[in-house]
N, C-alpha and C positions, 0 to 999 in steps of 0.2 A: 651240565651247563657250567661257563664260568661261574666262579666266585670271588669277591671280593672281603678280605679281611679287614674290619675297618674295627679297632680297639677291640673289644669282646666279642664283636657282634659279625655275624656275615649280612652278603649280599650279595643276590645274583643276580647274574647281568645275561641279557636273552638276546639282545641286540648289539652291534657295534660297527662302526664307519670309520673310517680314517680322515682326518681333514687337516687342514693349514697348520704347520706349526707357529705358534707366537712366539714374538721374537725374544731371544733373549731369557727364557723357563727354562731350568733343568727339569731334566725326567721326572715323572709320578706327582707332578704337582697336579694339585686342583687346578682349572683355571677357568671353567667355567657353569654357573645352576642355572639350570633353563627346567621349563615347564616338563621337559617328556624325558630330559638326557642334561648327563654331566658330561664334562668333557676335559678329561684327561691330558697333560704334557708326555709326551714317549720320546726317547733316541732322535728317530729319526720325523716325528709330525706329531701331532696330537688325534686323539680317541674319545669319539662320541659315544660313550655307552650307552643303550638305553633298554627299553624292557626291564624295567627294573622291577624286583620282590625282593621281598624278607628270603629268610632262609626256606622259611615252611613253608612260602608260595602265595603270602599275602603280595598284590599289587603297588607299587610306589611311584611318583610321580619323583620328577627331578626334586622339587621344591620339597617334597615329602621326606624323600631318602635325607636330604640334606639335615632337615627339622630332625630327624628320626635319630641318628648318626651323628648328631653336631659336628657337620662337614660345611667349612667355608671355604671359599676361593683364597688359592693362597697356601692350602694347606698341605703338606707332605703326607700322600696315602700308606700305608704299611708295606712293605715289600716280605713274601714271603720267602725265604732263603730255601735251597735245596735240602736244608737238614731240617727244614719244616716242612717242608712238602714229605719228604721221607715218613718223619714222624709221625703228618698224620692220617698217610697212605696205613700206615703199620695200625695203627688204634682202626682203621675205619674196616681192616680186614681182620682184625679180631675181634671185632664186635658183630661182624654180620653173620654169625650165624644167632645170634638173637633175636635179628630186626621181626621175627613172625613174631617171639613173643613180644615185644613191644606193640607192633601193629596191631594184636589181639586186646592189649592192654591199653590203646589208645581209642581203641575204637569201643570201646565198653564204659567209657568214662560216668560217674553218678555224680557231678558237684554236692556238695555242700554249700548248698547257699547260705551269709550270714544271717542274713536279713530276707522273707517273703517281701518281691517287691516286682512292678509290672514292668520295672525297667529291666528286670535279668540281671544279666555278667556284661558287666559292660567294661571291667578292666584290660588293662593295654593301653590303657590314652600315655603312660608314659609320668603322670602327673607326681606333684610333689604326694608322701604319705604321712599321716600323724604318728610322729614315734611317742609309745611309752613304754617305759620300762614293770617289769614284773620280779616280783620275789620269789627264787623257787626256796620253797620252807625247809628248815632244819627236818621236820619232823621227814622228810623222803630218807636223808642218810639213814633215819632211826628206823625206817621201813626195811631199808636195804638191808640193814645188819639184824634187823628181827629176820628175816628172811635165808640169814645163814649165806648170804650173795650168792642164792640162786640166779638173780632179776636183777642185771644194771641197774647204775641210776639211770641213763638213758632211757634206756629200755620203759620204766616206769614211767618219766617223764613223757615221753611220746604219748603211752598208754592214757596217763592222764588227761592230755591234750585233749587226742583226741575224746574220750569220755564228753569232754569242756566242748567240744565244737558239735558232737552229737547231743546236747542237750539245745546250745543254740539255735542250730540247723532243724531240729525235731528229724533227726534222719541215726537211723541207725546202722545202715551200709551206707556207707562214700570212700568216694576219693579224695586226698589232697594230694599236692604235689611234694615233693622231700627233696630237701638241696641238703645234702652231703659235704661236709668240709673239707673233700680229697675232688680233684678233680681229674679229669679222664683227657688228657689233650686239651685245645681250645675252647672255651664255652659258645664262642661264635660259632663252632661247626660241630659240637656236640652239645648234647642237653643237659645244662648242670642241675635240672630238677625232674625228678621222673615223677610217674603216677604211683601213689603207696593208698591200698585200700584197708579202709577202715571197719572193722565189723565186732558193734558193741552191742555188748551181752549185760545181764546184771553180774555175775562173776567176773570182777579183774583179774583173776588170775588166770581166765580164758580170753580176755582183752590182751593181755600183755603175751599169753601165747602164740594168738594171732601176728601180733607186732612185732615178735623176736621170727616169726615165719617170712613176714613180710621183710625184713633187712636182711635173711640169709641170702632170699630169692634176688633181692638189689645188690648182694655181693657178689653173687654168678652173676645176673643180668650187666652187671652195671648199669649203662646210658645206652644208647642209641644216636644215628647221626640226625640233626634236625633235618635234614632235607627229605626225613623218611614220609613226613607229611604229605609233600610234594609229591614225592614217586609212587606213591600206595594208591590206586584207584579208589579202594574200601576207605581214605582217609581225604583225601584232597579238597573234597565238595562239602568237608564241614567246617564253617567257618570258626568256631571256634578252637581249631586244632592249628590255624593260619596265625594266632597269634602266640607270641613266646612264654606269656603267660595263658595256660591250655586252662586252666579250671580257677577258683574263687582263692580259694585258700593255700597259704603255702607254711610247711612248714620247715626251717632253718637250723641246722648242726652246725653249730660250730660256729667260725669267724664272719659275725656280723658287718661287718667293713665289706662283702665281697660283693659284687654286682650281682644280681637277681633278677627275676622277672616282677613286674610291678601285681602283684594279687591284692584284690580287694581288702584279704585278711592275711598277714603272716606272722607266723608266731617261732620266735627263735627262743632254743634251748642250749645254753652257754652250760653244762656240767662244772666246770672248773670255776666259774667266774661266783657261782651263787645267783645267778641272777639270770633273767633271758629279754626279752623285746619283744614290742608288737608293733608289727606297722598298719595301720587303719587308713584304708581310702578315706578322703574328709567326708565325703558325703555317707559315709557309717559313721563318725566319729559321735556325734549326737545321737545317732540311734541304739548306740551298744556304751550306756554309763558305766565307770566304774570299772569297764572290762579289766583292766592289770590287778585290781585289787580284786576282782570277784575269781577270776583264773586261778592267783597265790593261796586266795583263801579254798577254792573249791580241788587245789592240788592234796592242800593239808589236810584237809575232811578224807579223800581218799586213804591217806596216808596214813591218819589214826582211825580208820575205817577196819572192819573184820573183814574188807573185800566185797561186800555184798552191795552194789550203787545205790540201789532202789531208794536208801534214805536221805542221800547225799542232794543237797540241794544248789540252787544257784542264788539262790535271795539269802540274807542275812538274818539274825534273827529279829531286828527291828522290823526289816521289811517284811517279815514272817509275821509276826505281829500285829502290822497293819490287816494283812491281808485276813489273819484271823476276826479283825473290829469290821472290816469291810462285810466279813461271813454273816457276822455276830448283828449286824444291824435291824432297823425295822423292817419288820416283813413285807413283801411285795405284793403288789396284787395276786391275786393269782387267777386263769383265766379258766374257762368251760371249754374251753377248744381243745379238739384231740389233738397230738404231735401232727400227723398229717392235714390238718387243717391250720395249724400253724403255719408249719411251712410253707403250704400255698400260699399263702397270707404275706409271709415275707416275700416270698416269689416276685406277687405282684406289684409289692411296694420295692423292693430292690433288687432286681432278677441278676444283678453283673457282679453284687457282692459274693463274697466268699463264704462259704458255709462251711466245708470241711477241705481238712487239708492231711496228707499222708505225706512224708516225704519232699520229696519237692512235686508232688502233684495236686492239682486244688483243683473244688468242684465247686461253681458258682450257685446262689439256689435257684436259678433259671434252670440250670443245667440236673441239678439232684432234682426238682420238681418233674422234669422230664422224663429222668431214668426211673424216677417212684411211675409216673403212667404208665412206660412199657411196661410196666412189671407186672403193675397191676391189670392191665390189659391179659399182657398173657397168664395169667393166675386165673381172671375168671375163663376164660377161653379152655383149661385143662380143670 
């Protein structure tokens, strides 16, 4: 299908008519946003586009594309030249012998969610993010060079990260997404963020081997074209693979100034600078305090760590302390009811609440009250 390259971003166009030219526009102007179609100045008439999607095959209405793309009337579209088209004919047939692993890779996705909430992944609106900045601690160089540089800083850094978003999330395998400070041809028609999975152990130095695994495999793979969304049967019908940002969390190498996809959570690591960024959807903003300070601090715990996580915490030692006076206080009632009479107990007083949670999966005590029945059903029956 056509595409349109409009600054970073593509779009594809599924429909098109020819009509009246107006008088007096040179070629490739905007000239008109209407509900279903834009409509284009050409040579010889003007061009009603319409059918309009994202790259990945999200739907766009005229008005949409425009909001989407800050496209107004008036404006000079991008014309792609013959040695762009060349260029990224060339990237699009060196990459496709890939596209299966990608597609494997896309269609397996685990988020990390920041925050348990019934609203999900609701990023893509596009929205402004709360930036703050973080400290990556002296004590990582001091890690590095205890280390004999085996282990980048990079490499360490990521590793810590992630550790940092596996304690938030309560998930121990996920994905985030990874934007790389080299880019592969146009980020409009390829993906400057791929999927990198995460898998934390109590040993970091089986964490960061994973992670030096995982950035070999993104040096063969590279990227992928985004339109692979759209063409992939196994991929097309999930909606969250329709937007540009595909999962919650992103993490960021390198030149913070570059265009991105909007994720809930992104967390840029600047090596050279000293320093890295977070950008917080607002509506996390209040629910994750202190995150830039708790991040710096919980990288350098790592750092003068023996390796082993298990002791490494996310609270500080005040809030440690509290939590010890909270332990430490008068004692509760305490009740005659067995565990399984409890629970029913809750059941009935709040069957929609959350009782347990694995991962990103939760089981309400309506739902565990249920699954204790069948159990117990077929228990006495054998």
């Amino acid at each position: 299908m056509p595409k349109i390259l409009v600054g970073d971003d593509s779009m594809i166009v599924t429909r098109s008519a020819v009509s009246d030219p107006p008088a007096g526009i040179p070629p490739g102007m905007l000239v008109r946003i209407g509900e279903e179609a834009l409509t284009v100045s050409t040579m010889s008439g003007s061009l009603d586009v319409s059918g309009l999607m994202t790259i990945e095959g999200e739907p766009l209405s005229g008005y949409g594309a425009a909001r989407r793309y800050g496209l107004e009337v008036g404006q000079r579209l991008p014309v792609v030249t013959g040695a762009d088209s060349d260029e990224l004919t060339a990237i699009a047939e060196r990459l496709a012998r890939h596209e299966v692993h990608w597609e494997r890779r896309l269609a397996s996705l685990v988020p990390a969610v920041p925050l348990r909430s019934k609203r999900g992944f609701t990023s893509a609106s596009g929205g402004k993010s709360v930036r703050l900045s973080w400290r990556i601690p002296q004590a990582v160089d001091e890690w590095v060079a205890r280390h004999e540089s085996r282990w980048q800083q990079q490499e360490f850094l990521i590793s810590a990260c992630g550790v940092f978003l596996a304690r938030i999330a309560v998930i121990e395998s996920f994905d985030v997404e990874l934007m790389r400070c080299t880019d592969i041809g146009r980020p409009g028609v390829f993906a400057a963020a791929v999927p990198f999975r995460f898998e934390i152990v109590t040993d970091f130095e089986a964490v960061l081997a994973h992670v030096r695994a995982e950035l070999d495999l993104i040096d063969r793979k590279q990227t992928y074209p985004r339109d692979l969304v759209r063409r992939s049967p196994r991929l097309r019908d999930q909606p969250n693979l329709r937007r540009e940002a595909k999962l919650p969390v992103g993490i960021v190498l390198g030149d913070e100034s570059r265009r991105r996809p909007h994720w809930e959570l992104a967390i840029g690591v600047q090596t050279q600078a000293g320093h890295g960024f977070i950008d917080l959807d607002p509506s996390l903003h209040d629910q994750l305090p202190g995150l830039a300070e708790r991040l710096s601090r919980f990288v350098e715990q790592i750092a003068n760590s023996d390796g082993m996580l298990g002791a490494i915490a996310l609270a500080d030692a005040d809030e440690c302390d509290q939590l010890l006076k909270w332990g430490t206080g008068p004692a509760a009632g305490t009740s005659n009811s067995r565990l399984h009479e409890l629970v029913q107990s809750q059941a009935r007083a709040t069957p929609d609440a959350v009782a347990l949670c694995h991962g990103t999966t939760e089981l309400t005590y309506g739902e565990l009250n249920s699954a204790a029945d069948a159990l117990a059903a077929v228990l006495r029956r054998n």
